[in-house]
C-alpha positions as CSV (number, residue, x, y, z in Angstrom):
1,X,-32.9,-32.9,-12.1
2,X,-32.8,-30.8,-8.8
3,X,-33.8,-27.2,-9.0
4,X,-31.1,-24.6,-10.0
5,X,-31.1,-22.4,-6.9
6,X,-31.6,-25.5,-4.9
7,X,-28.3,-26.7,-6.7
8,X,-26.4,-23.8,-6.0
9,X,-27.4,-23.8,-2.3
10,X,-26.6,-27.4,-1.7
11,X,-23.2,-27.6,-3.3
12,X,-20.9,-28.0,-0.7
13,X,-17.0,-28.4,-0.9
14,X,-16.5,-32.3,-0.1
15,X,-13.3,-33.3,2.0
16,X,-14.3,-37.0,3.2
17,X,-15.2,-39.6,0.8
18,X,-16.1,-43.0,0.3
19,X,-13.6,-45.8,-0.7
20,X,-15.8,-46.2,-4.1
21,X,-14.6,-45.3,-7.8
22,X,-16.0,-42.8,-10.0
23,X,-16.9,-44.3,-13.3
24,X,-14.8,-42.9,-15.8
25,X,-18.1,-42.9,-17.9
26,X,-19.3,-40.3,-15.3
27,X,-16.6,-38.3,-15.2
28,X,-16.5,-37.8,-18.9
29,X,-20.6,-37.1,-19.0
30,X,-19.8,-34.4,-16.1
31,X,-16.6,-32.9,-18.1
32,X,-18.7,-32.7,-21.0
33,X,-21.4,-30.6,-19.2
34,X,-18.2,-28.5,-18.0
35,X,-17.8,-27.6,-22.1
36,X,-21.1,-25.7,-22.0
37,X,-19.5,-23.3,-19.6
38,X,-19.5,-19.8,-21.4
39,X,-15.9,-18.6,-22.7
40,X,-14.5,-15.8,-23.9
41,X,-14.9,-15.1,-28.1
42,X,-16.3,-19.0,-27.7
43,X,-13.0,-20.5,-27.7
44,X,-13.5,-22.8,-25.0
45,X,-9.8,-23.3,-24.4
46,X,-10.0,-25.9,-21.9
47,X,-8.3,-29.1,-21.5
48,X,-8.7,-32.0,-19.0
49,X,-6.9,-34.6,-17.4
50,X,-8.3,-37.4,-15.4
51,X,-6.6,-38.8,-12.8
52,X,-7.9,-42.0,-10.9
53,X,-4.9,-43.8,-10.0
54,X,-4.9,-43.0,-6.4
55,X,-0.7,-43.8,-6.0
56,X,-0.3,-41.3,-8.8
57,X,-3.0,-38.6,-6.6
58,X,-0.6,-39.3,-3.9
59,X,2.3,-38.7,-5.8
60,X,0.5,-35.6,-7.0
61,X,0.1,-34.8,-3.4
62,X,3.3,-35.0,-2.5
63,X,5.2,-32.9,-5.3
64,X,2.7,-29.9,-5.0
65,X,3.4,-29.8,-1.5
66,X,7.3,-30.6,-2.1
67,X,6.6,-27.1,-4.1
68,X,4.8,-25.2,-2.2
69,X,7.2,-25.3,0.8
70,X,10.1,-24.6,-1.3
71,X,8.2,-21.5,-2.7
72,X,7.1,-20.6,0.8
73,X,10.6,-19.3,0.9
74,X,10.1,-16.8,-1.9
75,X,6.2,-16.4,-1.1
76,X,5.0,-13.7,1.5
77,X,1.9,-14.5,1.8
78,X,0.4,-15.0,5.3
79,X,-2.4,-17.1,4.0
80,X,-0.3,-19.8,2.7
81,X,2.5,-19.3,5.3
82,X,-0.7,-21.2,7.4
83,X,-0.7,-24.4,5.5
84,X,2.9,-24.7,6.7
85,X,2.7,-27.3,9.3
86,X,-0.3,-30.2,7.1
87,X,1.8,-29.2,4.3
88,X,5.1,-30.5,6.4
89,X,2.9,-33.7,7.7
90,X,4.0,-36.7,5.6
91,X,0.2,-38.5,6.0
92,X,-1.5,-35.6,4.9
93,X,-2.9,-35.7,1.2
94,X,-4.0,-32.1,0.1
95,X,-6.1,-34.4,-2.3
96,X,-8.0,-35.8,1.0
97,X,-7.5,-39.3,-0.2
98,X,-10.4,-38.5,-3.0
99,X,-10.5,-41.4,-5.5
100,X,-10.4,-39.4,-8.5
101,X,-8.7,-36.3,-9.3
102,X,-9.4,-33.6,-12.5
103,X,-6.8,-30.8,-13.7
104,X,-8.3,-28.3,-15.8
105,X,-5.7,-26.3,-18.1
106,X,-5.7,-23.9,-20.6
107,X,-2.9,-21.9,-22.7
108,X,-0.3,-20.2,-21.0
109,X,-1.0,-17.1,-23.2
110,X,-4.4,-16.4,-23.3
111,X,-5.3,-13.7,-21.3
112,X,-9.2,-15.0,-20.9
113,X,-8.0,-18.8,-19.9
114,X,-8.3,-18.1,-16.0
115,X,-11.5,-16.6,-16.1
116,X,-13.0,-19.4,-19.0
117,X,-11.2,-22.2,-17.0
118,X,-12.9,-21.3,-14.2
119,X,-16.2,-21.1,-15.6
120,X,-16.0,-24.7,-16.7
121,X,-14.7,-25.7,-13.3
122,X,-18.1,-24.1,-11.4
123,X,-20.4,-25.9,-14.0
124,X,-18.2,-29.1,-13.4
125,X,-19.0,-28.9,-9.6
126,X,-22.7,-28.1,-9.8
127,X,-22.7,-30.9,-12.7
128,X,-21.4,-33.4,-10.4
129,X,-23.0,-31.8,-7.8
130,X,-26.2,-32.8,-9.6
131,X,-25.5,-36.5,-9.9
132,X,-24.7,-36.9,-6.0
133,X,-21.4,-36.8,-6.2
134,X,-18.5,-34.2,-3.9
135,X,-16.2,-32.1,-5.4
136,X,-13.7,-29.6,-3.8
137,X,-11.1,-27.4,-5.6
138,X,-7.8,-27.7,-4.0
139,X,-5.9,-24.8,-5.4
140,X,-2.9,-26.6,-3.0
141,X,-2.8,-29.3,-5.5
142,X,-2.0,-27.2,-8.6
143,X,1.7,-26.8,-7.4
144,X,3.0,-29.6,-10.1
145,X,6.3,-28.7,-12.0
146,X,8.7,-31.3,-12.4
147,X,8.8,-31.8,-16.5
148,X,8.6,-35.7,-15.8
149,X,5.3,-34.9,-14.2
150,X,4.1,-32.8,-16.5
151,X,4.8,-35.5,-19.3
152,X,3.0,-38.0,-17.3
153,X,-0.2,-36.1,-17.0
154,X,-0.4,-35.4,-20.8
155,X,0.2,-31.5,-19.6
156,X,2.3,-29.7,-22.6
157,X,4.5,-26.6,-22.1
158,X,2.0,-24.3,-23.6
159,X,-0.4,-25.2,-21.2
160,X,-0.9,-24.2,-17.4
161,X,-3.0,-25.9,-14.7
162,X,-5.9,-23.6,-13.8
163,X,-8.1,-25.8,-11.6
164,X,-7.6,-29.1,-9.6
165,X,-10.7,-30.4,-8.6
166,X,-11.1,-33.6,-6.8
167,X,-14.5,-35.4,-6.9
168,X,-15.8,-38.7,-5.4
169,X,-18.8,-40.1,-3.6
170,X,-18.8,-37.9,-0.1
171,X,-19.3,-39.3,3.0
172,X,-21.6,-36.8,4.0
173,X,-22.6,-33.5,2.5
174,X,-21.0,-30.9,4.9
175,X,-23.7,-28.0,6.4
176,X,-24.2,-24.8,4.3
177,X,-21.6,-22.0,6.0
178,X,-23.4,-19.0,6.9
179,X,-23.3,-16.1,4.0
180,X,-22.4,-12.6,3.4
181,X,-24.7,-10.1,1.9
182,X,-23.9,-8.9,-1.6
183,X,-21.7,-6.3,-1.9
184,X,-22.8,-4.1,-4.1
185,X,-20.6,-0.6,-4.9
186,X,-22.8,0.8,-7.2
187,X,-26.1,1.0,-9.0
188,X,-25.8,3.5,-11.2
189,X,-29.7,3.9,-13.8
């Protein structure tokens, strides 16, 4: 097992990976590390869907960014007014052609499923992380709303995708960006 900080360091965000499958065995030993993720009042209100089907992750691709341009119109944001022209490219995948693909939900009404979602997400990554394997979390991917979808993926109406992390064997390990000092506001003894 690789040192903690080590870990931390080293995980990258993969977009280039191999043409291999990720044994569903793995991915289900990785989601199960996920669970030990802290939660709020320990409800651990995550669920997961696994998606290795790579003409459904294209499908996926191409209604989240069907959405996302049609909410570009109602969206002001700058940031994602960006992603305008890959999102408009027909060849581009916002998956980047991973072989598998993992949506973690949690309940549409819980005010602490953001925050315990994405807990579980960060010990996913530095799980899988830990067995050699990429991840990246496309938040561009989360953009799925057509009810026949939705049914497909095993999503219900009470729950809400949270994070969409694709994982796979990466074809290299991109370099570590430079990073900010801590900001710190306050220490207040």
């Amino acid at each position: 097992m690789a040192d903690f900080r080590e870990l931390m360091r080293t995980r990258r965000s993969v977009r280039d990976y191999q043409d291999r499958k990720v044994p569903i065995s793995l991915v289900r030993e990785i989601i199960a590390d996920a669970c030990e993720a802290p939660s709020g009042g320990n409800r651990q209100p995550w669920s997961f869907v696994v998606v290795a089907d790579r003409e459904m992750i294209r499908r996926l691709s191409d209604e989240s960014k069907r959405n996302l341009l049609s909410d570009m119109k109602a969206l002001r944001s700058p940031i994602l007014r960006m992603y305008r022209p890959i999102l408009s490219d027909e060849g581009f995948n916002v998956f980047y052609n991973a072989p598998c693909l993992v949506y973690i939900t949690g309940p549409r009404d819980m005010h602490s499923a953001v925050a315990d979602c994405s807990l579980a997400a960060s010990y996913f990554m530095l799980s899988a992380a830990e067995r050699g394997l990429g991840t990246c979390w496309v938040d561009l991917g989360s953009y799925i709303k057509e009810p026949g979808t939705l049914l497909d993926l095993g999503i219900p109406d009470d729950q809400r995708i949270v994070a969409t992390i694709i994982l796979g064997y990466p074809k290299q390990i991109p370099h570590r960006p430079p990073r900010n000092e801590p900001k710190i506001l306050r220490i207040i003894e």
